[in-house]
N, C-alpha and C positions, 0 to 999 in steps of 0.2 A: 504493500500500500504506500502509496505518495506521500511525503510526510517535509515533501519542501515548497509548500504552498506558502505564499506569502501573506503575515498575519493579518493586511486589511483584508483578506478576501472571506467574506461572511460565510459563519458554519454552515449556512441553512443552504449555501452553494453547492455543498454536498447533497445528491439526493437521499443516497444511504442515510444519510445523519437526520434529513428529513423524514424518513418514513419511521426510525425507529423512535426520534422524537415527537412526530406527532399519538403512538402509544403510547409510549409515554405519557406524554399530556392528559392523557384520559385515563390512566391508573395513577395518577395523583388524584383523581377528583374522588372513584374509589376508595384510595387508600386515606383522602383527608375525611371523607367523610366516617370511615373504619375510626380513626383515631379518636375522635368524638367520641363514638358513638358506644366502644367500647368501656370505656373510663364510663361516662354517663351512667351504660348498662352497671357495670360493677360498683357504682355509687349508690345508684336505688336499689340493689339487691343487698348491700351489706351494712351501707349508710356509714362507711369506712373509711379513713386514708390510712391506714394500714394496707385493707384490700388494694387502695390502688398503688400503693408503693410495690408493694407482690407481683400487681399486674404488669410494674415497669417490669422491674427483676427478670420478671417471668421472660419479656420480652428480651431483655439487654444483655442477660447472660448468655443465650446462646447463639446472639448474634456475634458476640464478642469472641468467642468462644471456636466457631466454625468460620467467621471472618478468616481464622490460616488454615483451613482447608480448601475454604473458597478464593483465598491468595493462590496457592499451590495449583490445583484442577484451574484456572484462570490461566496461567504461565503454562500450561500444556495441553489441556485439553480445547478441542472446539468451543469458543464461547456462545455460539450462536445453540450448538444443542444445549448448554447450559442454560441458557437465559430462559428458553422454550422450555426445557424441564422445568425448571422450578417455579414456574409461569402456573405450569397446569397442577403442581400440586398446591400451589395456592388457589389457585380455582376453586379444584376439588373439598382444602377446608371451607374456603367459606362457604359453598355450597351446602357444606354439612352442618355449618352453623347457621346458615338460611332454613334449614327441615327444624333443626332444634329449636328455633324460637316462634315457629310454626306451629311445631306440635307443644310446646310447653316447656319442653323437655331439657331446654340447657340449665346446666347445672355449673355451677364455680371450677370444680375439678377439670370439667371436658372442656371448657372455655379456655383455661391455662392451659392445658394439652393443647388446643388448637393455636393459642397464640405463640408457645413453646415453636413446632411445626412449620410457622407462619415465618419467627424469625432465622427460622435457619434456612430455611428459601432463602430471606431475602439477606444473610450470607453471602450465600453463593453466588445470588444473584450479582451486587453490588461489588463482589466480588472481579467477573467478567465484565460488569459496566465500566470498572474504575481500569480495564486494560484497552477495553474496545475504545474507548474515548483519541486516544492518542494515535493508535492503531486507523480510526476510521478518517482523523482533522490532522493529525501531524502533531507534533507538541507544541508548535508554538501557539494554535489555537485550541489549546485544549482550555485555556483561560475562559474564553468568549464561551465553548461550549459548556462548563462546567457554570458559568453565568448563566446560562439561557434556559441549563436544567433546573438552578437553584430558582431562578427569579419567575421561571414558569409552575413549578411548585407551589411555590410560597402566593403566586397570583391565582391558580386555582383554590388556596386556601381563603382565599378572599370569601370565594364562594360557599365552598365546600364546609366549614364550621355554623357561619350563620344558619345555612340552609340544613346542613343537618342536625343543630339544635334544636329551629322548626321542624324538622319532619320525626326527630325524636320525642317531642313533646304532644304533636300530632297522632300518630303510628308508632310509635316505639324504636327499638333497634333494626326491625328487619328491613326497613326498606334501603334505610343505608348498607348493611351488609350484604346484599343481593344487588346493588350497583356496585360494590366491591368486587362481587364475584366474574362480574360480568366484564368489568374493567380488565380482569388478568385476561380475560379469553382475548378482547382485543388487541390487546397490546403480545398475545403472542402472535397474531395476525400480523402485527407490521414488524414483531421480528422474523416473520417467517419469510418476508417480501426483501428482507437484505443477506444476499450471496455470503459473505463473510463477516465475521468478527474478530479475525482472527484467531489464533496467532495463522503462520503462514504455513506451516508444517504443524499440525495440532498430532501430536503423538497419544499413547494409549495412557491408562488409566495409573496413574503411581501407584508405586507400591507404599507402605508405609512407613519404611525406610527412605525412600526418597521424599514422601512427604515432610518427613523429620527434618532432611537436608533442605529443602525449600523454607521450612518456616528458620530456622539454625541461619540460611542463607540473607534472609529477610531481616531478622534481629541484627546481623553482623551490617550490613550497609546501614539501617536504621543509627545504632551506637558510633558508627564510625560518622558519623555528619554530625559537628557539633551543632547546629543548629537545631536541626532537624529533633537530633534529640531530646534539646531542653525542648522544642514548642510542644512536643511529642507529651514528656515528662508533663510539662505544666499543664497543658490539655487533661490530662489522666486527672491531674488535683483539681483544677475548674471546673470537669465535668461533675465533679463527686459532690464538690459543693450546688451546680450553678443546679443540677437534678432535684435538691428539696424544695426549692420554688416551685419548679415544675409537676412533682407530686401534688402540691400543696394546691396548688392553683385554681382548680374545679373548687374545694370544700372553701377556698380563701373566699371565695369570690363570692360563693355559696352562704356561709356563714357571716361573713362582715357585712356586706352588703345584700343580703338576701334575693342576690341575682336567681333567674329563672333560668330553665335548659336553653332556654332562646334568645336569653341577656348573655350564657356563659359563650354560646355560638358566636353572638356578635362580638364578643370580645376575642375570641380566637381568630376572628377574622380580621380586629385592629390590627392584631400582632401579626399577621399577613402581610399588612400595608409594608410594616417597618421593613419585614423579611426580602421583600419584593425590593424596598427602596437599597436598602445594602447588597443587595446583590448585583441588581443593577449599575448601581454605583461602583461594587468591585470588578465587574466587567468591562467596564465604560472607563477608565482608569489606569495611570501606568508608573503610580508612585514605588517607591523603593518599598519592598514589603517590610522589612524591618521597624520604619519609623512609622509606616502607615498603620501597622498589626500594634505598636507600642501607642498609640494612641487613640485607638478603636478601642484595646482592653480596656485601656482608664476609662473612657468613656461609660463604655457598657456597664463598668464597676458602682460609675457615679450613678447613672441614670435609674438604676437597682435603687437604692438605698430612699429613694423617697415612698416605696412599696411598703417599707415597712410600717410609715405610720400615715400611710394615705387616710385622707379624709372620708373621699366619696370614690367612689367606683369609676369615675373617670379620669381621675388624677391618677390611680393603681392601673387604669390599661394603657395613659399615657407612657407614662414611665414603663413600661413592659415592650411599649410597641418602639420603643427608643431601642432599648435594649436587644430588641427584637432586629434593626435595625444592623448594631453594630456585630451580633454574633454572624447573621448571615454575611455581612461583609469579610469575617474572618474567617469563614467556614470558606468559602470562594478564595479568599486569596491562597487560604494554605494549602485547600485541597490545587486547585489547578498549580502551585510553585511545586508539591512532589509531583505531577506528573512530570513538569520541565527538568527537575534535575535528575529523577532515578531514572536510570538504564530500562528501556523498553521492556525489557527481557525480563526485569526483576520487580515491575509494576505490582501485577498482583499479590507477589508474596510482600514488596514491604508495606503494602497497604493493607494486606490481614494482619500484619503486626504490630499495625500503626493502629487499628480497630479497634486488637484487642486489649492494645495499653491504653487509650485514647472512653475505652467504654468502662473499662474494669473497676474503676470506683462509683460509676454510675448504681452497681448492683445493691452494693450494701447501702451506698446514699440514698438511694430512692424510698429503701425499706425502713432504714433511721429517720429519714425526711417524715414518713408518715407516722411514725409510732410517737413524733415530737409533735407533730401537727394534733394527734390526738389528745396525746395529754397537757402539752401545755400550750396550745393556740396555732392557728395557723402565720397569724402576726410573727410569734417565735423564730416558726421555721426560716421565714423572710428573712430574717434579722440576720439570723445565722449564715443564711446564703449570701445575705449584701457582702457581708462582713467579710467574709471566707474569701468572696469572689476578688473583691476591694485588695485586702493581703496578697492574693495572689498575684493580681494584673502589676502592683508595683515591685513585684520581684521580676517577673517578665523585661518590665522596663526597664528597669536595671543591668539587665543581662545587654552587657556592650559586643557580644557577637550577635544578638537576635539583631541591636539596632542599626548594627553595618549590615547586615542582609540586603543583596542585592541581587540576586541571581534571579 
């Protein structure tokens, strides 16, 4: 694949890039409405942030987890039959979670099984995305591309939380999960409409010994870039923290201001705007990442901390949709600068290792996030998050190899 195109020339110039983007686009609006609609569900069934800290968990760990196996199978195997696999086993659950809230029949247990399931798909999935990207535009636009998937995302969330706050409080969970379901069938339709995803010689199945040696292989380029490393490390402590806000979020919103499912929608859809504007902005844009990333963290740190003793419930989405703002901007720069520096060949695996440093304090924070929200406020857990987030973004700063970063 061609990968000496010159960076003004637009991703969407690609047809490939176009067909598998436009599925894309349409299993976001699935998957934004899933996200909802889940938490929601598992709110009125337990009346818990506990339950919903579980719920992340449940989710986070085994993304993080199979992120370097979906590193590995990415760097050898065909990406295109990957993506397509785990395409139709996501189908498959939610379809089974479409009969279960049909017949009665879902229960907390098979819910976690199915979301368990869901994220080790999307693994693998994410996995083959984060190779195919480079693979299909070349690296120098893998920036613009990786912009156009966040910023389109995040503008389907526009839609997709309002609307399925409404249709939750309407109909329940199922109408949302049965557009979910229906999203993966499409979206393996327009992977099935692109000839390749590389790699160029897709070889057979690893053994488990060579899986060893891919993710071994993955951690060694990861450690050896000092940068990479600390944004890596600091990611892992941020996430851990930035997660109890995000647990806490539905009941905060819920409890302090006694938002409804259609108040907590429209509020997930403010924080869309911001997501859309940051990403955009890191697209559109071509400042040195070091100084740019050391001044987004501060930002996003400050913009947090007025949540904690917000008054009214639009001062609490403001300051969120800020924040909302500066992480997707960060999430764009870092993600599209590793595709520019690591070695073609070594994409997928140091991006499962990058996963699963980058998620692994997520697990237990999510779970601590909720059992503090319960017992002693949701306000609390805020606190904690600003605070945590705050410490952290100013040791980031500090770091005089992140703020020479140039590459």
């Amino acid at each position: 694949m061609d990968t000496t195109t010159r960076r003004t020339t637009s991703v969407f110039a690609s047809s490939p890039f176009r067909r598998y983007y436009a599925g894309q686009a349409l299993s976001y609006l699935g998957d934004g409405l899933r996200t909802l609609a889940i938490p929601l569900l598992v709110f009125h069934m337990t009346g818990s942030a506990v339950s919903l800290g579980f719920t992340f968990a449940v989710e986070l760990l085994p993304f993080a987890v199979f992120s370097l196996l979906g590193g590995s199978l990415a760097d050898r195997l065909d990406r295109r039959t990957l993506m397509l696999g785990t395409d139709a086993v996501r189908f498959a659950i939610m379809a089974l979670f479409v009969l279960a809230v049909w017949r009665g029949a879902l229960s907390l247990p098979f819910l976690y099984a199915g979301v368990f399931l869901l994220s080790v798909c999307a693994a693998i999935f994410m996995g083959a995305q984060a190779s195919s990207i480079p693979y299909l535009l070349g690296k120098d636009r893998a920036k613009a591309a990786v912009a156009a998937l966040v910023a389109t995302e995040q503008g389907v969330n526009l839609i997709a939380p309002p609307l399925g706050g409404a249709i939750f409080g309407l109909a329940g969970a199922l109408p949302a999960l049965a557009i979910n379901a229906l999203t993966y069938l499409t979206s393996q339709l327009s992977l099935a409409t692109v000839s390749s995803f590389g790699p160029e010689r897709p070889g057979a199945f690893p053994s488990p010994a060579e899986i060893g040696r891919d993710v071994a292989a993955g951690f060694r380029f990861l450690f050896a870039d000092r940068v990479m490393r600390t944004l890596t490390l600091s990611s892992t402590a941020m996430n851990a923290v930035a997660i109890f806000g995000f647990v806490a979020m539905i009941p905060y919103l819920k409890h302090e201001f006694g938002a409804s499912d259609q108040l907590v929608g429209l509020a997930f859809g403010c924080f869309s705007i911001g997501s859309v504007a940051g990403s955009v902005l890191a697209g559109r844009t071509h400042w040195p990442l070091g100084r740019a990333l050391t001044i987004a963290f501060i930002v996003d740190a400050l913009a947090w901390l007025p949540v904690i003793w917000a008054p009214t419930m639009a001062w609490a989405v403001g300051a969120v949709t800020i924040c909302a703002a500066c992480g997707a901007y960060e999430v764009t720069q870092i993600v599209s600068w590793r595709m520019r520096v690591i070695p073609e060949e070594l994409i997928g695996r140091v991006f499962g290792v990058v996963r699963l440093l980058v998620l692994a304090g997520m697990v237990p924070g999510s779970i601590l996030g909720g059992l503090i929200a319960d017992r002693w406020g949701t306000r609390s857990v805020m606190g904690i998050s600003g605070v945590g987030f705050l410490f952290l973004a100013i040791a980031v700063a500090a770091s005089p190899h992140v703020r020479a970063e140039r590459r």
